[in-house]
C-alpha positions in Angstrom: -17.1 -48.1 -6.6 -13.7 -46.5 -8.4 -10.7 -47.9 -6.8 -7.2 -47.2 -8.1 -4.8 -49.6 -8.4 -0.6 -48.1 -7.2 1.5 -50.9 -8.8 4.2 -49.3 -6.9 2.6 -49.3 -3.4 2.4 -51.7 -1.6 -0.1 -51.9 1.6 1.7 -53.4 4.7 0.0 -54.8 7.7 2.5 -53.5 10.1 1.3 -50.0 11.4 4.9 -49.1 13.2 5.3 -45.5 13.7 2.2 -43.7 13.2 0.8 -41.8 15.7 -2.0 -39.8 16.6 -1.9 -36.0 14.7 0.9 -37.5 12.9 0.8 -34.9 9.6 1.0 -37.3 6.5 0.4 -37.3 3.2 -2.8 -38.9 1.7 -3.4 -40.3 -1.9 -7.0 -40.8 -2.7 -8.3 -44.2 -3.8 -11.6 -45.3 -3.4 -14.5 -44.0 -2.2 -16.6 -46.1 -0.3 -20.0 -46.1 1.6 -18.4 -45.2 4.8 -16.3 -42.5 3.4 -13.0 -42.5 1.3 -9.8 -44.8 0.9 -6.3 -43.2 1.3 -2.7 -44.5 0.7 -0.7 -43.0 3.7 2.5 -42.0 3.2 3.0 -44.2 -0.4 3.1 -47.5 1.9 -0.4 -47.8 3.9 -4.1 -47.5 3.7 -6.4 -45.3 6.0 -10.2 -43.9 5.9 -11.5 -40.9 6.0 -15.1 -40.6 7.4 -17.9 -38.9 4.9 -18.8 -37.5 8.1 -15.7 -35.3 8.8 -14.8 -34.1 4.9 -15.8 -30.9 4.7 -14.1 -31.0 0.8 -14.5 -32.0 -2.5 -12.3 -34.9 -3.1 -11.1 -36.7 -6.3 -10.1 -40.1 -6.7 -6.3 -39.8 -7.5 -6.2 -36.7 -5.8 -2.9 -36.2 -3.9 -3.6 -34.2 -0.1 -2.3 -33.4 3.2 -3.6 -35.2 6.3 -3.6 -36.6 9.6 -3.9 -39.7 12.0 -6.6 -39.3 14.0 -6.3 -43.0 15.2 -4.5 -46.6 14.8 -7.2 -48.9 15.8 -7.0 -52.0 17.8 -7.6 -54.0 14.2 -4.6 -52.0 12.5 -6.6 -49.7 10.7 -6.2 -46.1 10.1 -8.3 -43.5 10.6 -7.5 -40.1 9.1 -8.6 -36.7 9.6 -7.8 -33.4 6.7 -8.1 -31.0 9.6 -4.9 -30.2 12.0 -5.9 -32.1 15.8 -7.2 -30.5 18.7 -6.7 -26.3 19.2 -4.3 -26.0 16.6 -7.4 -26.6 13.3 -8.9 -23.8 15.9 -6.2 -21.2 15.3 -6.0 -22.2 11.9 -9.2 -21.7 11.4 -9.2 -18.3 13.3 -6.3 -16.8 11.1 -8.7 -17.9 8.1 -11.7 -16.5 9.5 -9.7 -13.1 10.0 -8.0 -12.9 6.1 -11.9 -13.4 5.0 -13.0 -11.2 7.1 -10.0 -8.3 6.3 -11.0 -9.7 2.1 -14.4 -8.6 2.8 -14.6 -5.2 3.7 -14.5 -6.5 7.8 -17.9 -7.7 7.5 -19.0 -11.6 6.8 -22.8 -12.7 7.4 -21.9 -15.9 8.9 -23.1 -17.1 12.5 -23.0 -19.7 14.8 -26.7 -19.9 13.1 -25.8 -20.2 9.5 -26.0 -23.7 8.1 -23.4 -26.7 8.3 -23.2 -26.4 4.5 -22.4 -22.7 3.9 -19.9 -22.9 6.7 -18.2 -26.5 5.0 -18.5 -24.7 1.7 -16.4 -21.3 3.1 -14.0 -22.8 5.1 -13.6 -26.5 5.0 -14.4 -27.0 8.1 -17.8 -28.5 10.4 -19.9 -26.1 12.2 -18.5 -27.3 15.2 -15.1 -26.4 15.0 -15.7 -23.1 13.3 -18.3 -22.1 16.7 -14.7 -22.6 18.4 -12.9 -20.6 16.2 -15.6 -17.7 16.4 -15.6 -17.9 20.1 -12.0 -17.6 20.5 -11.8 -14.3 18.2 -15.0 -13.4 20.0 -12.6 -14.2 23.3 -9.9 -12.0 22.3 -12.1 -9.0 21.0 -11.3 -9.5 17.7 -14.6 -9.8 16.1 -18.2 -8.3 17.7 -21.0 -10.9 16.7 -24.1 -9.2 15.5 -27.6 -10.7 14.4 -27.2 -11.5 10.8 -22.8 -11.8 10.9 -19.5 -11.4 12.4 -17.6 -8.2 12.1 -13.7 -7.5 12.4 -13.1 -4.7 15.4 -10.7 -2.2 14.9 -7.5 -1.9 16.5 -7.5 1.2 18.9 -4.0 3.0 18.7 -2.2 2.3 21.9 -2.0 5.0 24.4 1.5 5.2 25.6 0.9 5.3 29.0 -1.1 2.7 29.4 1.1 -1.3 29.2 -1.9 -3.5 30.2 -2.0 -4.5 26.6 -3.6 -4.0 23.7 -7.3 -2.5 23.8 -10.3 -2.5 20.9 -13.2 -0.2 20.2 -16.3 -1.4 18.8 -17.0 0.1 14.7 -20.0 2.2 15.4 
């Protein structure tokens, strides 16, 4: 086990004023069986899970983050991803630039494995279902057999104010 030592930092007991989704930033440490060490905010130390980094990370390696909990025991828990819908629009802006990068054509499903999604986008399969399902949702993307593909934007007929209407690529 690599740990770092901060002669500057030092850890305090007292968790006062963190909160849950609280965006902070993290200072790698120490990787450890159960995950990785992180100096929050310069002052106190959290984990991340090896189950929820979906990154390479590097001892010493300076990164944004966020509570996901303060535990009965004063620990931290930590999260890379935003909390809750907002990792799923992020996620579905990202999905779209790829997408737009590629030609409007990725062959990446709901089917494709945990690791080629992590690898792509950072992200678990789980939350990146969402984010497909929500572009799916808004007709953004059609899902086909082998990938997803980015619909074209109909021009909008003047008469028509319902809103904003999609055709499927042919």
């Amino acid at each position: 086990m690599v740990k770092i030592e901060h002669k500057k930092v030092q850890v305090k007991e007292k968790h006062a004023g963190f909160y849950v989704g609280q965006k902070v930033a993290l200072l790698i440490s120490a990787r450890t069986e159960m995950g990785f060490v992180a100096v929050v905010n310069g002052t106190h130390k959290g984990i991340l899970y090896k189950n929820e980094v979906f990154q390479p990370l590097k001892i010493g390696q300076e990164i944004d983050g966020f509570i996901k909990k303060v535990r009965d025991d004063k620990k931290i828990d930590l999260r890379l991803q935003k909390p809750g819908y907002e990792a799923i629009e992020a996620l579905s802006r990202k999905i779209v630039d790829k997408l737009q990068k590629q030609g409007g054509y990725m062959a990446v499903t709901d089917k494709s494995r945990p690791k080629v999604i992590a690898d792509l986008f950072g992200t678990s399969k789980k939350t990146y279902k969402k984010a497909v399902g929500n572009l799916y949702k808004r007709r953004l993307i059609a899902l086909e057999k082998n990938g997803i593909r980015l619909l074209e934007k109909k021009p909008q007929n003047p008469a028509r104010r319902s809103g904003v209407s999609y055709r499927r690529p042919k």
